[in-house]
Structures are given as structure tokens and as C-alpha cells.
Residue, then its C-alpha position, 0 to 999 in steps of 0.5 A: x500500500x502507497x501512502x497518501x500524502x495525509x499519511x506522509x504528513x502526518x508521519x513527518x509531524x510525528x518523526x519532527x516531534x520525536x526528534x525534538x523530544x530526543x534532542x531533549x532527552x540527550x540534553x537532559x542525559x548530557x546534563x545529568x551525566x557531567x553533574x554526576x561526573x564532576x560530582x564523582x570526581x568532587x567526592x573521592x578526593x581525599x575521602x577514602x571510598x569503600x568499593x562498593x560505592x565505586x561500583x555503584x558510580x561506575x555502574x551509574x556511569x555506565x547506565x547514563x552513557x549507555x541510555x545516551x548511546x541508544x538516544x543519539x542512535x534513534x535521533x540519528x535513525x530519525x534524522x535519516x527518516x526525515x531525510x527520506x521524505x526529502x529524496x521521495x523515499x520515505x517508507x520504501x525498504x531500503x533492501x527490496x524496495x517496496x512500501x513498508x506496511x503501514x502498521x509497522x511504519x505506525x509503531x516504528x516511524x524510522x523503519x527502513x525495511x519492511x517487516x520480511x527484509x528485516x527478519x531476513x537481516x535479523x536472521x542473518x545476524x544471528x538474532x542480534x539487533 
């Protein structure tokens, strides 16, 4: 199914709007990880730390790097998305070229294969995504 110029639309406002909200998320993160670095810095100078609280700052650390990894992949996946709807190839598989369903385009804005070409990928990578 093509879609109509009301669906390319209104799949452009939501894909603007979830890029907007992931740039703020990433500015949140971006915050929350320096105030906790130079917090964690602040506190082990001269204070004799057990290890279990330096595990528990790595940990932290590692969790607010790691959330800030996945955000800036979905902002870059929606920035891709968005320039789609520029060359005309918004909602087309990147792998056999045909329209992506409607339905997964609803619960996935940024896909880039139809639900077939991306099992095919997933198989092909072992199951890993």
C-alpha cells in the first residue's frame, strides 16, 4: 500500500516531534551525566571510598552513557527518516524496495525495511539487533 500524502504528513509531524523530544532527552542525559561526573570526581578526593560505592558510580556511569548511546542512535535513525521524505523515499525498504506496511511504519516511524527484509537481516545476524 502507497501512502497518501495525509499519511506522509502526518508521519513527518510525528518523526519532527520525536526528534525534538530526543534532542531533549540527550540534553537532559548530557546534563545529568557531567553533574554526576564532576560530582564523582568532587567526592573521592581525599575521602577514602569503600568499593562498593565505586561500583555503584561506575555502574551509574555506565547506565547514563549507555541510555545516551541508544538516544543519539534513534535521533540519528530519525534524522535519516526525515531525510527520506526529502529524496521521495520515505517508507520504501531500503533492501527490496517496496512500501513498508503501514502498521509497522505506525509503531516504528524510522523503519527502513519492511517487516520480511528485516527478519531476513535479523536472521542473518544471528538474532542480534
Amino acid at each position: 500500500m502507497v501512502l497518501t500524502e495525509t499519511d506522509l504528513e502526518a508521519f513527518r509531524a510525528r518523526l519532527t516531534g520525536d526528534l525534538e523530544q530526543a534532542q531533549r532527552e540527550i540534553e537532559q542525559i548530557d546534563e545529568q551525566v557531567q553533574s554526576y561526573l564532576a560530582s564523582g570526581q568532587d567526592s573521592s578526593y581525599g575521602v577514602d571510598n569503600h568499593l562498593g560505592d565505586q561500583a555503584d558510580v561506575v555502574y551509574e556511569e555506565e547506565r547514563l552513557l549507555s541510555i545516551q548511546a541508544r538516544l543519539r542512535d534513534r535521533k540519528d535513525l530519525i534524522e535519516v527518516a526525515l531525510l527520506k521524505f526529502d529524496n521521495g523515499t520515505y517508507g520504501l525498504c531500503e533492501e527490496c524496495h517496496r512500501p513498508i506496511a503501514e502498521d509497522r511504519l505506525a509503531a516504528l516511524p524510522y523503519a527502513t525495511h519492511c517487516i520480511e527484509c528485516a527478519e531476513k537481516l535479523d536472521r542473518r545476524r544471528g538474532g542480534r539487533r
